[in-house]
PDB file of N, CA, C and O in Angstrom:
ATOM      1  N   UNK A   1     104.622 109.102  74.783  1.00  0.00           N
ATOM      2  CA  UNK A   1     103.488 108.522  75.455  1.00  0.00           C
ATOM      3  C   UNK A   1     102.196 109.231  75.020  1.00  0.00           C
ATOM      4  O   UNK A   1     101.124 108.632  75.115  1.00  0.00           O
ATOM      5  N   UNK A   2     102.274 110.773  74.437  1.00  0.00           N
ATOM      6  CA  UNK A   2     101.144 111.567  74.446  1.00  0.00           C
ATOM      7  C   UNK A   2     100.557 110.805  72.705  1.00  0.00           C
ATOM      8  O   UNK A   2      99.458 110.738  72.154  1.00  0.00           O
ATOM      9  N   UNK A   3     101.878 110.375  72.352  1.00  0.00           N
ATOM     10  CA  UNK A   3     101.551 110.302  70.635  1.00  0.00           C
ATOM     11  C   UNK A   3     100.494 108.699  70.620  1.00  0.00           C
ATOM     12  O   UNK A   3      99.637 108.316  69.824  1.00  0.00           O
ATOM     13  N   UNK A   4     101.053 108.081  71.882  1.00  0.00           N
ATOM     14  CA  UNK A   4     100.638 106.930  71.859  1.00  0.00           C
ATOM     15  C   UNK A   4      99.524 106.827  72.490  1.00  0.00           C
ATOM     16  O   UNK A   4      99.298 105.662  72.817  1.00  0.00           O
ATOM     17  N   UNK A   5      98.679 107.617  72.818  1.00  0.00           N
ATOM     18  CA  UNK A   5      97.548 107.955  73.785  1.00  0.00           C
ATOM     19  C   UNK A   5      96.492 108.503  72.781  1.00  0.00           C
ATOM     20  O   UNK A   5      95.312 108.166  72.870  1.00  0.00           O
ATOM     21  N   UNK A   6      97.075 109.603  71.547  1.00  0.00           N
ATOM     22  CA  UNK A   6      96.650 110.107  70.831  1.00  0.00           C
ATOM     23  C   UNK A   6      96.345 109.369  69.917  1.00  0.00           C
ATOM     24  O   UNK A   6      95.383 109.756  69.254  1.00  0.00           O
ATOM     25  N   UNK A   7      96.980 108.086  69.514  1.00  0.00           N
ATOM     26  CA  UNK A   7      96.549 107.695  68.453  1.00  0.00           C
ATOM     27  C   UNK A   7      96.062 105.818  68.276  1.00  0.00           C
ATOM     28  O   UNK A   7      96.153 105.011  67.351  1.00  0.00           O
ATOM     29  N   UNK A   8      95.505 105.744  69.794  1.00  0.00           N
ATOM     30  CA  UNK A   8      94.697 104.715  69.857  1.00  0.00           C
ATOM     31  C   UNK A   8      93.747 104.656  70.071  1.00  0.00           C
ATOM     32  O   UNK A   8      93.150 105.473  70.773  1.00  0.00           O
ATOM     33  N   UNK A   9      92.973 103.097  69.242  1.00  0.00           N
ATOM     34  CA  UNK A   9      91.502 103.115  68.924  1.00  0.00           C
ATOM     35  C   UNK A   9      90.682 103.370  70.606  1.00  0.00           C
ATOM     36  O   UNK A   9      89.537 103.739  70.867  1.00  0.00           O
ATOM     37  N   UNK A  10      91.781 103.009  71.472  1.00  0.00           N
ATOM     38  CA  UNK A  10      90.701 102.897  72.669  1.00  0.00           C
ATOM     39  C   UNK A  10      90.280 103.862  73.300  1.00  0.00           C
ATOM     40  O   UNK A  10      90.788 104.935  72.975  1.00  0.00           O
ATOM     41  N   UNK A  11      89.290 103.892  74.346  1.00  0.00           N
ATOM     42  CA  UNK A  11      88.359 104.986  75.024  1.00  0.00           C
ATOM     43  C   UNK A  11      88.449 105.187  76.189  1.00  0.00           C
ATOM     44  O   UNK A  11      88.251 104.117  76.764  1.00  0.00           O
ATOM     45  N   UNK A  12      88.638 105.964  76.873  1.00  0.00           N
ATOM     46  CA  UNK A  12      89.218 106.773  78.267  1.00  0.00           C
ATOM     47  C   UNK A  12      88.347 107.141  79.288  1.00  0.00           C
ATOM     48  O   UNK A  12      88.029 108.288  78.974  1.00  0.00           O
ATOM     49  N   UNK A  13      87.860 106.903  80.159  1.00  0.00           N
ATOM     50  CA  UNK A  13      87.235 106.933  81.078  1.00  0.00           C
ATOM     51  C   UNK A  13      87.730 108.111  82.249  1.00  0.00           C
ATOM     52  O   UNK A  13      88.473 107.846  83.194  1.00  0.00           O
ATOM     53  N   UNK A  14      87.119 109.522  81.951  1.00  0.00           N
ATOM     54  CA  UNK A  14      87.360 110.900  83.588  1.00  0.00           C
ATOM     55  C   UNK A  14      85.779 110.850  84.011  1.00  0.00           C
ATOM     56  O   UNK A  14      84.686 111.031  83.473  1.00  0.00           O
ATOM     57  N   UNK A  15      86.189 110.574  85.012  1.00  0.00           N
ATOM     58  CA  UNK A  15      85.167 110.746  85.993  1.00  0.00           C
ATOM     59  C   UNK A  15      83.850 110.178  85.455  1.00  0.00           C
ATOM     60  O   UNK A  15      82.858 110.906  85.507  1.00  0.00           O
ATOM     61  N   UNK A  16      83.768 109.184  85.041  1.00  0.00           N
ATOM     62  CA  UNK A  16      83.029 108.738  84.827  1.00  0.00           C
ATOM     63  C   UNK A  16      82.108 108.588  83.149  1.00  0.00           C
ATOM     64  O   UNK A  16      81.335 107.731  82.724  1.00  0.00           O
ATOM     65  N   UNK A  17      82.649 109.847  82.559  1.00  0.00           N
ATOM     66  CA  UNK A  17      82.607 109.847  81.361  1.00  0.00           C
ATOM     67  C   UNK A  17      83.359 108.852  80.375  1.00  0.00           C
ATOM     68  O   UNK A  17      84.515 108.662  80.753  1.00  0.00           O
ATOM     69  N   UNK A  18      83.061 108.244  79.348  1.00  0.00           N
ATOM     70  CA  UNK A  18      84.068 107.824  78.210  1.00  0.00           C
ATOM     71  C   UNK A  18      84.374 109.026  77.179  1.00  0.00           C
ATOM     72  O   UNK A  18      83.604 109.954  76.930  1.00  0.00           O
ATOM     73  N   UNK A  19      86.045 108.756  76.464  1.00  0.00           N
ATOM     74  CA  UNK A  19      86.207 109.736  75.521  1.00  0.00           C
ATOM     75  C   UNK A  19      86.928 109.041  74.782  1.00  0.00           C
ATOM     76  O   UNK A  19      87.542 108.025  75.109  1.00  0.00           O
ATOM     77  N   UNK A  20      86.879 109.760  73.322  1.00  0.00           N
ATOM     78  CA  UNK A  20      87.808 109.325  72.100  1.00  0.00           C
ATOM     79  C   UNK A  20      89.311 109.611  72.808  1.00  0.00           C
ATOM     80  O   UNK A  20      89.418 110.262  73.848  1.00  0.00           O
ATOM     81  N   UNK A  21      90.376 109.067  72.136  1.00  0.00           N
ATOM     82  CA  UNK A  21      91.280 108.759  72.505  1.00  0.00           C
ATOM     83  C   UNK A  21      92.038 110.773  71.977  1.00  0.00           C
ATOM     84  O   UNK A  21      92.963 111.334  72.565  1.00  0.00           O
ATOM     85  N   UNK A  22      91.534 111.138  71.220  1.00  0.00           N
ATOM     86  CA  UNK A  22      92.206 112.656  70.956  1.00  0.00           C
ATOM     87  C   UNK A  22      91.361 113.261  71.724  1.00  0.00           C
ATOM     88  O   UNK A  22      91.696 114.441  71.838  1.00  0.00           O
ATOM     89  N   UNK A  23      90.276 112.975  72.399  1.00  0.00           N
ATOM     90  CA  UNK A  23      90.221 113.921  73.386  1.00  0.00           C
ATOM     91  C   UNK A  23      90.681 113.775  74.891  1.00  0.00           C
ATOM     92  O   UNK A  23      90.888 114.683  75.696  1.00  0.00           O
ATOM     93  N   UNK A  24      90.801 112.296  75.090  1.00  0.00           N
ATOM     94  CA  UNK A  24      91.629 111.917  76.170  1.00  0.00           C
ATOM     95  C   UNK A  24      93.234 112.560  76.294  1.00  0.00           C
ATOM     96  O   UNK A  24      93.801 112.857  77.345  1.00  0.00           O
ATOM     97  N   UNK A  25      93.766 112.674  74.942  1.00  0.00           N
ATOM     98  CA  UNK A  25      95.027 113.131  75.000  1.00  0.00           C
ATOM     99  C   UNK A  25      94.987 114.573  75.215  1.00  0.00           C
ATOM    100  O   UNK A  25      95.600 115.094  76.147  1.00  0.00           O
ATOM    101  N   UNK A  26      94.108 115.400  74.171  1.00  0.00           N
ATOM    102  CA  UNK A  26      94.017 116.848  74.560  1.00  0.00           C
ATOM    103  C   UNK A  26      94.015 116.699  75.980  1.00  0.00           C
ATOM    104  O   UNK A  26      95.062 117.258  76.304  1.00  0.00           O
ATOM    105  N   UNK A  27      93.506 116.309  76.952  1.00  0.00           N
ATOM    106  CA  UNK A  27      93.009 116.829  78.075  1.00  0.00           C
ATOM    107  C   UNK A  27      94.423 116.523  79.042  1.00  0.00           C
ATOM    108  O   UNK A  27      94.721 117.237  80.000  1.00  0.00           O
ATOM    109  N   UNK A  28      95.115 115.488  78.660  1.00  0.00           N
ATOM    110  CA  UNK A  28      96.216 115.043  79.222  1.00  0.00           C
ATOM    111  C   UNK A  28      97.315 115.427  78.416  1.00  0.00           C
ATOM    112  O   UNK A  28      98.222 114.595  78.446  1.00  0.00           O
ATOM    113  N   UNK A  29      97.475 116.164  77.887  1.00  0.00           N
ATOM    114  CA  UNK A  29      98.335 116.990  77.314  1.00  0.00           C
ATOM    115  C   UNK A  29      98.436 118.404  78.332  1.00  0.00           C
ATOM    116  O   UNK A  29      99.483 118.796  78.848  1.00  0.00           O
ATOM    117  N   UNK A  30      97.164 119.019  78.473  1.00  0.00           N
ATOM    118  CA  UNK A  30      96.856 120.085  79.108  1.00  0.00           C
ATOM    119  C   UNK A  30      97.349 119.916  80.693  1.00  0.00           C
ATOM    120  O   UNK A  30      97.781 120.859  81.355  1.00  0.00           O
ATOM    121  N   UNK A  31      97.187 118.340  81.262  1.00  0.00           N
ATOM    122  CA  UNK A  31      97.427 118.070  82.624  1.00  0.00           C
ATOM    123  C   UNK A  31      98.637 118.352  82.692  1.00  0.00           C
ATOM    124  O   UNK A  31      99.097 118.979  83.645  1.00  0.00           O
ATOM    125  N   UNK A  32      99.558 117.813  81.402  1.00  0.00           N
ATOM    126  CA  UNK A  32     101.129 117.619  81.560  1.00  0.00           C
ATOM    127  C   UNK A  32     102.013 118.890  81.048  1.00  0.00           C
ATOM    128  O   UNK A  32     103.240 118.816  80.980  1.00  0.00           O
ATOM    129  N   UNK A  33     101.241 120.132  80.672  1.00  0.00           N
ATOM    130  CA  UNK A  33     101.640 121.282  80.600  1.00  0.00           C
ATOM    131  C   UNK A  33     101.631 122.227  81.961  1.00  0.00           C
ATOM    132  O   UNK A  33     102.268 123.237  82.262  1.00  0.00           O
ATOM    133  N   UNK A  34     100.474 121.333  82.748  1.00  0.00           N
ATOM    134  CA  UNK A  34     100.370 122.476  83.880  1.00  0.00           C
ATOM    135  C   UNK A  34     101.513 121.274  85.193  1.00  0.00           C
ATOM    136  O   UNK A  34     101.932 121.836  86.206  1.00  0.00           O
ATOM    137  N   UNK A  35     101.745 120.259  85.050  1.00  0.00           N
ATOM    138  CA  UNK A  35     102.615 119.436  86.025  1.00  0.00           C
ATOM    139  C   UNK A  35     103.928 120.133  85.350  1.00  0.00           C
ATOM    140  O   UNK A  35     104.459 120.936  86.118  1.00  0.00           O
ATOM    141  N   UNK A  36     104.611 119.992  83.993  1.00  0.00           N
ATOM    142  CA  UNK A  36     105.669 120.848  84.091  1.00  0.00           C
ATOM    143  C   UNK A  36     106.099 122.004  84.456  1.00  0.00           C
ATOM    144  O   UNK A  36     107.231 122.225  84.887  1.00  0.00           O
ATOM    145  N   UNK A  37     105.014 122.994  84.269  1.00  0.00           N
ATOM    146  CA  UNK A  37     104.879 124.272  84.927  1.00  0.00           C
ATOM    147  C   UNK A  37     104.911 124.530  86.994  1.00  0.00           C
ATOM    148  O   UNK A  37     105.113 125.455  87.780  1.00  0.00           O
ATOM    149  N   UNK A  38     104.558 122.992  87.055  1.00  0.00           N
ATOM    150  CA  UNK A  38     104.598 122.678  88.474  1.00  0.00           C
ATOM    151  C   UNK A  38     106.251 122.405  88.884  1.00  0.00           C
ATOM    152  O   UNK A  38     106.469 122.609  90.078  1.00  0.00           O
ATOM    153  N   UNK A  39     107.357 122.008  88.138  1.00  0.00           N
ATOM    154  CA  UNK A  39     108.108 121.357  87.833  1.00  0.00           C
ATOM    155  C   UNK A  39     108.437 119.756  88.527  1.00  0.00           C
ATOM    156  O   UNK A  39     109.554 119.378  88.881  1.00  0.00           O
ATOM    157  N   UNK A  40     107.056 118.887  88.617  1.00  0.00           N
ATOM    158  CA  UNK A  40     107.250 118.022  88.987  1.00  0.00           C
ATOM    159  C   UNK A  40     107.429 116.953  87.844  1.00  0.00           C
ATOM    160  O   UNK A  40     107.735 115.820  88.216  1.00  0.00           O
ATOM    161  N   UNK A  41     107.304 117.138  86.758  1.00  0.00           N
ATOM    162  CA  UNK A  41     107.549 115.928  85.460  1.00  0.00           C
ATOM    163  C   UNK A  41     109.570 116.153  85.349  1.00  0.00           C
ATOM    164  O   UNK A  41     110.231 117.177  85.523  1.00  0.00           O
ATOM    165  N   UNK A  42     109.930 115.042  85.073  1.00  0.00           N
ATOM    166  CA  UNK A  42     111.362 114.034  84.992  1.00  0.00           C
ATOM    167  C   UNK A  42     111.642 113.244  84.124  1.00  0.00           C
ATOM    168  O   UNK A  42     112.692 113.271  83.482  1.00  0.00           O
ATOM    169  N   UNK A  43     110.668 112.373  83.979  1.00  0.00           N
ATOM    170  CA  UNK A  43     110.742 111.064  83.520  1.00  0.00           C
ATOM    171  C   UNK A  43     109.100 110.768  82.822  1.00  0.00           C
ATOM    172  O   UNK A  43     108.027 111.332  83.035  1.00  0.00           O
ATOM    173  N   UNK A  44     109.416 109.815  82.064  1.00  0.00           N
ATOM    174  CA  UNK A  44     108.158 109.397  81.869  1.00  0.00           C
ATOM    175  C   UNK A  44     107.098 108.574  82.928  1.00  0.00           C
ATOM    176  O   UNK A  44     105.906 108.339  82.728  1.00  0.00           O
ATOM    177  N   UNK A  45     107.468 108.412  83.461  1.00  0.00           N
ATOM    178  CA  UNK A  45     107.256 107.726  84.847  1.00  0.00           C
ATOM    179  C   UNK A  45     106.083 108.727  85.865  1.00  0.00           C
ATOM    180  O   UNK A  45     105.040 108.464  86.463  1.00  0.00           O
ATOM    181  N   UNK A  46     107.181 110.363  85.597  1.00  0.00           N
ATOM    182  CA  UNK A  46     105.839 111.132  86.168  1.00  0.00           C
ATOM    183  C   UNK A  46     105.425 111.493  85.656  1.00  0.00           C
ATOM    184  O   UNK A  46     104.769 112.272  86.347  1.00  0.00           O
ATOM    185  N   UNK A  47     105.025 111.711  84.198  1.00  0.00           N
ATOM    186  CA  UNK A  47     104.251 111.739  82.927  1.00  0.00           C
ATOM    187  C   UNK A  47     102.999 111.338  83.711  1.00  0.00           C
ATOM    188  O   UNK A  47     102.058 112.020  84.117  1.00  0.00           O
ATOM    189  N   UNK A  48     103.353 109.603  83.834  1.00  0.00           N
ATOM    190  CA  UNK A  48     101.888 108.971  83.843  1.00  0.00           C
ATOM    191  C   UNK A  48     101.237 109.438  84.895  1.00  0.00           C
ATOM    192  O   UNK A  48     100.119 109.948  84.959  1.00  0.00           O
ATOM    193  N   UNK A  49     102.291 109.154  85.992  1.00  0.00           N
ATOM    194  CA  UNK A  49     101.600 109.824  88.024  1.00  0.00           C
ATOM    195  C   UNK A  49     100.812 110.870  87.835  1.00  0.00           C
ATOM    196  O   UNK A  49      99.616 111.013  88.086  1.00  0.00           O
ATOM    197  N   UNK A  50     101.855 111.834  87.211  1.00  0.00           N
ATOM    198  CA  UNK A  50     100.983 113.503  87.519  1.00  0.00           C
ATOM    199  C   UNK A  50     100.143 113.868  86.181  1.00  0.00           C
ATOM    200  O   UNK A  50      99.520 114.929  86.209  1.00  0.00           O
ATOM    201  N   UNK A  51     100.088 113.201  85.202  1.00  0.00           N
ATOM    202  CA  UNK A  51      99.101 114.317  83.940  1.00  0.00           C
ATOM    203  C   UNK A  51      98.205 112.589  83.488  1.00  0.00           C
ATOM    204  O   UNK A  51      97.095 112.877  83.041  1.00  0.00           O
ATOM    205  N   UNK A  52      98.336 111.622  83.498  1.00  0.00           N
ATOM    206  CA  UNK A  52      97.573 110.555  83.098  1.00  0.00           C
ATOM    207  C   UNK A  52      97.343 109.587  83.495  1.00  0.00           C
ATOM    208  O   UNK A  52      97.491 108.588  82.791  1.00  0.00           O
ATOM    209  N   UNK A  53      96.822 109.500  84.969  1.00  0.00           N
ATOM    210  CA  UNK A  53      96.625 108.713  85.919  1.00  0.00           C
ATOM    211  C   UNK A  53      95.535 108.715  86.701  1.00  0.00           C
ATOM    212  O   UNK A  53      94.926 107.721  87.098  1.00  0.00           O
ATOM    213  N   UNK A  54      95.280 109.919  86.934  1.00  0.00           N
ATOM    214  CA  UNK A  54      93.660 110.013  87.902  1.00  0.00           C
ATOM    215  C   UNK A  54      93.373 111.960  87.619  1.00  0.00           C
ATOM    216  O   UNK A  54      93.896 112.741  86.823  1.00  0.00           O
ATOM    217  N   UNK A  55      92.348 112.143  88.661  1.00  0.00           N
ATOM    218  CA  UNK A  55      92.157 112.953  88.002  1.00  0.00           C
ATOM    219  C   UNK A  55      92.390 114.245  89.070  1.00  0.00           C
ATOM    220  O   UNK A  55      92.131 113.973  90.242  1.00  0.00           O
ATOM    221  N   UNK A  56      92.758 115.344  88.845  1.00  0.00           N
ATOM    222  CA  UNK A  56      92.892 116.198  90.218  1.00  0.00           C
ATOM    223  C   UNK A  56      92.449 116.314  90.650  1.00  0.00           C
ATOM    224  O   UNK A  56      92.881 116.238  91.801  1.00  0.00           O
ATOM    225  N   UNK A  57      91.129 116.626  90.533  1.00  0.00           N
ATOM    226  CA  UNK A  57      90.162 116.754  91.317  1.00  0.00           C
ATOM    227  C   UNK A  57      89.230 115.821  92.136  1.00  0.00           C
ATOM    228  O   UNK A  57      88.677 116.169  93.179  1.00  0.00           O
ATOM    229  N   UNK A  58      89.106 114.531  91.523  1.00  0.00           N
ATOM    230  CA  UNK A  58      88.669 113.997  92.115  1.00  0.00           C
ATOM    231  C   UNK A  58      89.272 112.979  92.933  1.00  0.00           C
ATOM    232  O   UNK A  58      88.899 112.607  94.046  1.00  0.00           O
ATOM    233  N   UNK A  59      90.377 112.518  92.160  1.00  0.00           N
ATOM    234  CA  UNK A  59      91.187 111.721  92.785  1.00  0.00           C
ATOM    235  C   UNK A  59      90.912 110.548  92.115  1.00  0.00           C
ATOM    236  O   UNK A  59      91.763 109.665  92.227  1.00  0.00           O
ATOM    237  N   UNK A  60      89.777 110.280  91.337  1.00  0.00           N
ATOM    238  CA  UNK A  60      89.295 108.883  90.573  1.00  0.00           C
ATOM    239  C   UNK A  60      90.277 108.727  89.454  1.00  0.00           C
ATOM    240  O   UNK A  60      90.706 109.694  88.825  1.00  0.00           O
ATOM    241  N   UNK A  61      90.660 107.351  89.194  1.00  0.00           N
ATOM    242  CA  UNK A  61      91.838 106.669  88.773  1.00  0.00           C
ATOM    243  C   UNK A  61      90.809 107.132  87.179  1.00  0.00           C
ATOM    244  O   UNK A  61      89.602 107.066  86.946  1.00  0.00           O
ATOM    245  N   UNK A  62      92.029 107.601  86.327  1.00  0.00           N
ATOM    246  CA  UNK A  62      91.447 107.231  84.581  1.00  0.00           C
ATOM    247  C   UNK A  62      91.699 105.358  84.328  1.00  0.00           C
ATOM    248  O   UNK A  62      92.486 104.484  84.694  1.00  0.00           O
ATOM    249  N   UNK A  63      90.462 105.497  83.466  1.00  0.00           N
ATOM    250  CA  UNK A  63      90.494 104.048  82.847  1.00  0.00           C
ATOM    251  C   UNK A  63      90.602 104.176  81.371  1.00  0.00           C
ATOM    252  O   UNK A  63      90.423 105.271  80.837  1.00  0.00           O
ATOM    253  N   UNK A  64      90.922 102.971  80.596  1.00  0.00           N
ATOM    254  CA  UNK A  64      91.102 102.980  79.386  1.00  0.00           C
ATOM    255  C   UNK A  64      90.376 101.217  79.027  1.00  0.00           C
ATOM    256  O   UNK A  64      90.573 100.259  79.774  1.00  0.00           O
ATOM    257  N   UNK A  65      89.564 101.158  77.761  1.00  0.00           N
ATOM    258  CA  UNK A  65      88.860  99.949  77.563  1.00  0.00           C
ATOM    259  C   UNK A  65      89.469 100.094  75.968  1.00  0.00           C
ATOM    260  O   UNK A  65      89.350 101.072  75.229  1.00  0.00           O
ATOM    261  N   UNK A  66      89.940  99.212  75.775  1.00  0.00           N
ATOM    262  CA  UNK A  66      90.177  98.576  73.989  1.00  0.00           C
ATOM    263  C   UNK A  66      89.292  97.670  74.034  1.00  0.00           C
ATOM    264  O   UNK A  66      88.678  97.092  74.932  1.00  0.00           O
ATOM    265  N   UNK A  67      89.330  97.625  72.595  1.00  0.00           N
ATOM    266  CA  UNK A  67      88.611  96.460  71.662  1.00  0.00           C
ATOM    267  C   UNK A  67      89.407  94.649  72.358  1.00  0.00           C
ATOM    268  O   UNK A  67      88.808  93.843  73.069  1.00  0.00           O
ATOM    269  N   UNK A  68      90.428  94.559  71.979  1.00  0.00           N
ATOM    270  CA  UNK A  68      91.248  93.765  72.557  1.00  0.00           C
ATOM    271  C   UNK A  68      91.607  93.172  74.051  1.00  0.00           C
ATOM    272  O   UNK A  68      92.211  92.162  74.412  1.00  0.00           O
ATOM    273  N   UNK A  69      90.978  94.228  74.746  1.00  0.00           N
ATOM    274  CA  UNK A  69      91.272  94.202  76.242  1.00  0.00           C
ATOM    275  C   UNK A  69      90.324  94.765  76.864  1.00  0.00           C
ATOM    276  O   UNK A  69      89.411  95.465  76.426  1.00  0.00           O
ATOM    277  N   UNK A  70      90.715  94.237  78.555  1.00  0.00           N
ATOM    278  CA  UNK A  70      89.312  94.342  78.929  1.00  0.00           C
ATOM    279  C   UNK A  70      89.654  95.545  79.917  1.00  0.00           C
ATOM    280  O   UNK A  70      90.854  95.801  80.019  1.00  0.00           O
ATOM    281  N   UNK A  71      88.700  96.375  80.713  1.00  0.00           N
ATOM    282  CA  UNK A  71      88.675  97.933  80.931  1.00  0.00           C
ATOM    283  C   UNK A  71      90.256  97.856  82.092  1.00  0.00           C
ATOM    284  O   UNK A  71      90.437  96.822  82.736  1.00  0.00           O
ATOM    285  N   UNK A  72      91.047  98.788  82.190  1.00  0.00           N
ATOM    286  CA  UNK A  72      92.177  99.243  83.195  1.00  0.00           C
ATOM    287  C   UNK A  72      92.392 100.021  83.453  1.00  0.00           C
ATOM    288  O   UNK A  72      91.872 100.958  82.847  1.00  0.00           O
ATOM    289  N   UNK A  73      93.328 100.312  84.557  1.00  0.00           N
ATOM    290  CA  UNK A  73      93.658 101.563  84.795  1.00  0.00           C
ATOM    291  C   UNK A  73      94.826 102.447  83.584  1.00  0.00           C
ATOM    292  O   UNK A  73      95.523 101.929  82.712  1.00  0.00           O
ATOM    293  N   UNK A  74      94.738 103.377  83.817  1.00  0.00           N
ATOM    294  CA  UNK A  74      95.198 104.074  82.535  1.00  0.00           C
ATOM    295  C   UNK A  74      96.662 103.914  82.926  1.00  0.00           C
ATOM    296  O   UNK A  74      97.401 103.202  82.247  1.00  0.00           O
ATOM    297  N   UNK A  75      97.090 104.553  83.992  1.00  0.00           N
ATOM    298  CA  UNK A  75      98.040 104.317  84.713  1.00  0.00           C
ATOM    299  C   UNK A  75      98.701 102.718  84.253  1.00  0.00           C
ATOM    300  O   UNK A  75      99.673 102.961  83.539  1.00  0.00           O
ATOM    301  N   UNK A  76      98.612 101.931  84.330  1.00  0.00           N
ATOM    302  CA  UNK A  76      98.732 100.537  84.162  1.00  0.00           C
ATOM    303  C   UNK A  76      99.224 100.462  82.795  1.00  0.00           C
ATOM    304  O   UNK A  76     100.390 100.233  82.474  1.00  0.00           O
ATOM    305  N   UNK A  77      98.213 100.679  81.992  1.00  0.00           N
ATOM    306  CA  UNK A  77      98.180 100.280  81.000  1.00  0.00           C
ATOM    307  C   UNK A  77      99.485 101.263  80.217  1.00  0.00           C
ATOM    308  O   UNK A  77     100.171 100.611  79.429  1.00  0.00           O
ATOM    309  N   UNK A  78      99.799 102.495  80.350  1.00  0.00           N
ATOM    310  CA  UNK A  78     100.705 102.899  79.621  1.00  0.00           C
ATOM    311  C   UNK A  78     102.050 102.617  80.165  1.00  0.00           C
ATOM    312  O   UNK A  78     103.169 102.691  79.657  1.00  0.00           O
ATOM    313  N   UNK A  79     101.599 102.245  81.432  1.00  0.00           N
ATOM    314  CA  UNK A  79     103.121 101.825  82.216  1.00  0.00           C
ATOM    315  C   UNK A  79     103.662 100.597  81.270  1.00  0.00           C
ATOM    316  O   UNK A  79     104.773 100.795  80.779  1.00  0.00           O
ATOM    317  N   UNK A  80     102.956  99.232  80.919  1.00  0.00           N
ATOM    318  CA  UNK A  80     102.661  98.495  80.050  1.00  0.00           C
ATOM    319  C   UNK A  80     103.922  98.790  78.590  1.00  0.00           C
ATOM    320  O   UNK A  80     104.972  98.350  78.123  1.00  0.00           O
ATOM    321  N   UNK A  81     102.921  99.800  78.392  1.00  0.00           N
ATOM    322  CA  UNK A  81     103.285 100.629  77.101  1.00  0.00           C
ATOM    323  C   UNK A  81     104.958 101.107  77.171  1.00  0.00           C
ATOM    324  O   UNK A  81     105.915 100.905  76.424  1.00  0.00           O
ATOM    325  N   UNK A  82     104.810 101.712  78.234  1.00  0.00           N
ATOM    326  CA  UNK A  82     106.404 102.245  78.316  1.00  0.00           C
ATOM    327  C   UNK A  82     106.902 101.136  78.570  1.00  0.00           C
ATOM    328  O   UNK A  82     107.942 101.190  77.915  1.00  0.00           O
ATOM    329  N   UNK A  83     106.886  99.960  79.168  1.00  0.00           N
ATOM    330  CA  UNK A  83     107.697  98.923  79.523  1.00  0.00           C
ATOM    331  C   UNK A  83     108.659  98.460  77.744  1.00  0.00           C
ATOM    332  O   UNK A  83     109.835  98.373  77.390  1.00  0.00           O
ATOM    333  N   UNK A  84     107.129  98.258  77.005  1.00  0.00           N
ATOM    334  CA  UNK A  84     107.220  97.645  75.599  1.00  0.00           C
ATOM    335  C   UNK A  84     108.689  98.340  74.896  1.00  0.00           C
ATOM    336  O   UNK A  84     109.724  97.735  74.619  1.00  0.00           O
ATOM    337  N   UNK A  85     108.345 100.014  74.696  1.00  0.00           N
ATOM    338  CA  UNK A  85     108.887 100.365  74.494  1.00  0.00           C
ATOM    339  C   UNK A  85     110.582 100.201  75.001  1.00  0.00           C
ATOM    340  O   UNK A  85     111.489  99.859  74.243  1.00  0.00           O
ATOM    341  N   UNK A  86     110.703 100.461  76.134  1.00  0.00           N
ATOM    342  CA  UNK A  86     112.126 100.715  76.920  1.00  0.00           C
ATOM    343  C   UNK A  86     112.831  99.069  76.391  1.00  0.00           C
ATOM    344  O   UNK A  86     114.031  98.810  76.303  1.00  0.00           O
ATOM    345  N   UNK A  87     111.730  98.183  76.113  1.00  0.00           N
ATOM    346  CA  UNK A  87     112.561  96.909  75.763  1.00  0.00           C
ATOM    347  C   UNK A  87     113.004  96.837  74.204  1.00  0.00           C
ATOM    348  O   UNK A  87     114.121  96.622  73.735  1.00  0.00           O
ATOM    349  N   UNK A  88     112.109  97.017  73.731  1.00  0.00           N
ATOM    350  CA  UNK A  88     112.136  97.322  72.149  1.00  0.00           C
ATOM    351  C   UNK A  88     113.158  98.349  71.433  1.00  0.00           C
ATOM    352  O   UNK A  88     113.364  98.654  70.259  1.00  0.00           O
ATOM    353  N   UNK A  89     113.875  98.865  73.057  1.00  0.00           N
ATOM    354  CA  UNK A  89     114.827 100.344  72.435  1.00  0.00           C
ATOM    355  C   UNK A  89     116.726  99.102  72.423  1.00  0.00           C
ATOM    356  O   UNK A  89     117.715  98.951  71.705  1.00  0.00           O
ATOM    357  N   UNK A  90     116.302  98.703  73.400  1.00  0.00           N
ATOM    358  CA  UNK A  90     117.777  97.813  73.266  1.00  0.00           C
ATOM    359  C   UNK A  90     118.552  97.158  72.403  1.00  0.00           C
ATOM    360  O   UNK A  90     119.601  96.639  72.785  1.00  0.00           O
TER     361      UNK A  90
END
């Protein structure tokens, strides 16, 4: 999920800021080092909940806007993503 975060054209929305998609991942990379250290990551599932979903501090949901699509929740959208995947594995 981090590779797939890392290496799309689209732009990420914390707190109100937009970011390139490698710095969206750095930063959610960093979330999902300190949630394992929490030992609440399992699944990819709490991937998204706890390190790429909103933000700790504020509680404001991340968004993500592509070229292709119109602005969402980040949350959403990789859930999306993992769906694609988990079907595409069968």
């Amino acid at each position: 999920m981090l590779a797939f975060v890392k290496k799309s054209p689209c732009q990420f929305n914390r707190n109100g800021s937009w970011y390139a998609a490698r710095d969206a991942a750095d930063h959610i990379e960093t979330k999902y080092h300190a949630a394992v250290d929490k030992g609440v990551i399992h699944s990819a599932e709490d991937f998204i909940q706890y390190a790429a979903s909103k933000s700790s501090l504020t509680g404001t949901s991340y968004k993500v806007r592509c070229e292709e699509t119109k602005e969402t929740a980040c949350a959403d959208w990789l859930a999306a993503e993992l769906k694609r995947l988990r079907e595409n594995s069968k």
